[in-house]
N, C-alpha and C positions, 0 to 999 in steps of 0.2 A: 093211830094204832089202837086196837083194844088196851092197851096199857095207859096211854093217855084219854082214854073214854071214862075207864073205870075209874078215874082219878079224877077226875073231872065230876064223874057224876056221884062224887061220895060227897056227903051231909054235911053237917056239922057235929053232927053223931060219930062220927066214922062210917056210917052203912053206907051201901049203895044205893039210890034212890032212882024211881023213875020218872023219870021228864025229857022237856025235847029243849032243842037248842045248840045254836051254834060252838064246839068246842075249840074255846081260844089258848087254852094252856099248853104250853112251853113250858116242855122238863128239861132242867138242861144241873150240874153238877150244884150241891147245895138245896136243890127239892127235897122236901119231907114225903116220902112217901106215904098215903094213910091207908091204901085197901091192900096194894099190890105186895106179893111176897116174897114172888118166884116169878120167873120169867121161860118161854123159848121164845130165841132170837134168831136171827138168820145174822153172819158178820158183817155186818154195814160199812159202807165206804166212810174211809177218814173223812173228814170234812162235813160232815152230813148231821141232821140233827136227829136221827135214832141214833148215832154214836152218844151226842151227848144222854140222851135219855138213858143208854146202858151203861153209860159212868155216872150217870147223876144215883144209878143204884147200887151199883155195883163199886165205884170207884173207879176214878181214870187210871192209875196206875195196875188197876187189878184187870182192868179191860184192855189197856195194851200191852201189856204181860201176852195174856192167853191171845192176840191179836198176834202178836211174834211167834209165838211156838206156831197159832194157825198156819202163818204164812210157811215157815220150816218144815212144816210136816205135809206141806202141800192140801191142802184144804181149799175148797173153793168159799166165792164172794158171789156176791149180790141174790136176788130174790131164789133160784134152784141150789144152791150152794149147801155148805153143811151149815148147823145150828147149833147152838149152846144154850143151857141149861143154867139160867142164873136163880142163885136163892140166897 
């Protein structure tokens, strides 16, 4: 995801840098976030590892929260679906 790109390719600075190479990082709840501040996501199937990435920012309880209402108010899943606006 560009979310785990740009995280991957921040410094020791905090900046973003350019370089190549294969990106091995795994965000999962507990990541320190260093560049990213706001997110749009598409709702990701439970079990999946962009769920964890949207609670490792947002919080797992605050992600299955609005995960609940989603499903209630009839909102669609997977990649054409609706999206949310994390910050």
């Amino acid at each position: 995801t560009s979310v785990r790109t740009l995280e991957f390719a921040t410094n020791k600075d905090g900046r973003v840098a350019p370089g190549t190479g294969i990106c091995d990082l795994f965000i999962y709840p507990g990541y320190h976030f260093q560049t990213v501040s706001s997110m749009i996501t598409n709702f990701h199937l439970p079990k999946s590892s962009l769920i964890m990435l949207v609670s490792a920012f947002a919080g797992r309880t605050t992600i299955l929260s609005a995960y609940q209402e989603a499903v209630q108010a009839g909102y669609q899943f997977f990649s054409y679906g609706d999206a949310m606006y994390i910050e």
